[in-house]
C-alpha positions in Angstrom: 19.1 22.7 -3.4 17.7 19.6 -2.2 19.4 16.3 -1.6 17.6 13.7 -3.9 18.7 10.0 -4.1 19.3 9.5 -7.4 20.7 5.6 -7.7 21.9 3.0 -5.3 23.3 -0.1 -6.6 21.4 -3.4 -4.8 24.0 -6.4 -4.8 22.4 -9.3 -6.4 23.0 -13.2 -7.0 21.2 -12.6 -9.7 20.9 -9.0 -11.2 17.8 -10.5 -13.5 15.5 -12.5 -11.4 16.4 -9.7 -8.3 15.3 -7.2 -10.1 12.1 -9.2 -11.7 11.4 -10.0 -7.9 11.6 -6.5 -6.6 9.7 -4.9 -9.4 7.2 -7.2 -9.1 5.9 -7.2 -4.9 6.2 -3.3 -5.4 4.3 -2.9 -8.9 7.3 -1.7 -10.7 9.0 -3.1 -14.2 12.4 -4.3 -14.4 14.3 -2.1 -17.8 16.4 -4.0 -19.9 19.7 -4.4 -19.1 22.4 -1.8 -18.9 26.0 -2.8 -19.2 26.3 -4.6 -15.5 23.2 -3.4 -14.1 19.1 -4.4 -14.5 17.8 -0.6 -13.6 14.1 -1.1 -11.7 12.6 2.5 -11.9 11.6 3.1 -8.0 10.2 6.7 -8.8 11.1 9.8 -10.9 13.8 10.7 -8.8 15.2 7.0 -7.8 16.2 3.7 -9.8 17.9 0.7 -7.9 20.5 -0.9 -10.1 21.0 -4.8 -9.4 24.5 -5.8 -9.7 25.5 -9.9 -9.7 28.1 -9.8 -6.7 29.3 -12.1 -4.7 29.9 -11.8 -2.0 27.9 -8.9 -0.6 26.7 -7.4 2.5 22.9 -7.8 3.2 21.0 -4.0 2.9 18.0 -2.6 4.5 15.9 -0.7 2.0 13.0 1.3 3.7 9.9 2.4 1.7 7.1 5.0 3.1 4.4 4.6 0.9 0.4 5.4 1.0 -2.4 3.3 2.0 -3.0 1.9 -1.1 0.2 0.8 -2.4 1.1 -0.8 1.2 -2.3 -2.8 0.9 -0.9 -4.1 -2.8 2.5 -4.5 -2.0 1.7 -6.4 1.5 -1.0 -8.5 -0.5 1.8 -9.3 -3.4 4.2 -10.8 -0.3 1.1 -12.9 1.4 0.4 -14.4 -2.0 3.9 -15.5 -3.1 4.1 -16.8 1.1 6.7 -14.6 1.9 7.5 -14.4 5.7 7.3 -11.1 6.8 7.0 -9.9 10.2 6.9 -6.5 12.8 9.9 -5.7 13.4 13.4 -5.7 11.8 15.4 -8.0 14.6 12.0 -10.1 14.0 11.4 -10.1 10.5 9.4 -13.7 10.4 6.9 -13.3 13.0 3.8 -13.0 10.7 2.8 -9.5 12.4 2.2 -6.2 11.1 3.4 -3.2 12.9 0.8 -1.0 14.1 1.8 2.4 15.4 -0.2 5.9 15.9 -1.7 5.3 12.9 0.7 3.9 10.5 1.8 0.4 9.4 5.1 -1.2 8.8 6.1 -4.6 7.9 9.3 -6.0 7.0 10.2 -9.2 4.4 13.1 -10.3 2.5 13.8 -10.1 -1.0 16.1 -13.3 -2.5 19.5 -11.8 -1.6 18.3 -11.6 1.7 17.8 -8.0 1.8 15.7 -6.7 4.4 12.3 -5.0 3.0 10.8 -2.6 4.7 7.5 -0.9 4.1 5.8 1.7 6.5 2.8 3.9 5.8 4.4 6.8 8.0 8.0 8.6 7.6 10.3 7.2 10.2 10.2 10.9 11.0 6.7 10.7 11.8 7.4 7.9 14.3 10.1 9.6 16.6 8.1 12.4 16.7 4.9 10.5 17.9 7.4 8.7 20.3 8.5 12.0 21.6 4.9 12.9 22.4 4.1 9.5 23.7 
């Protein structure tokens, strides 16, 4: 059997407009309610649940996605004037990774949560940087 992801529960200030705000850069919708959580419906296999918490830990959430969807999801973030930037230690300095062929970029979502999306597996990487 293979390990599948099935749910992760993202700490919110606000489960409603965290969820709105996710759904939204990434071309997602945010479900209704569901006792303490708003469900956003990542893929067929993944939902992130928003939970209000306080406090919470700040996450990293990493997304490999194609081409396409990085071009709409990085042109959602330029127009609401997100920063965004290269690197995660850097995530404001207005660059896009470029790396044997992929692209990553990182931003941050209202909770502070680091975004990350990258065109290549982070798999794909160390294996290029073994070979580099």
């Amino acid at each position: 059997m293979t390990i599948v992801l099935d749910h992760t529960i993202v700490p919110a200030g606000d489960r409603a407009a965290s969820a709105r705000f996710f759904a939204e850069l990434f071309g997602l919708s945010a479900g209704e309610p569901v006792g303490p959580f708003t469900p956003v419906q990542v893929n067929s296999s993944l939902t992130f649940d928003f939970d209000d918490r306080r406090p919470f830990e700040v996450h990293h959430y990493a997304f490999h996605v194609s081409d396409a969807e990085f071009e709409a999801i990085f042109g959602r973030v330029k127009a609401r004037g997100l920063v965004f930037g290269s690197d995660p230690y850097d995530p404001a300095n207005m660059r896009v990774r470029e790396f044997n062929g992929g692209r990553t970029v990182y931003f941050k979502d209202l909770d502070g949560h680091l975004l990350e999306i990258r065109t290549r597996t982070s798999t794909e990487d160390i294996a290029a940087s073994r070979r580099a």
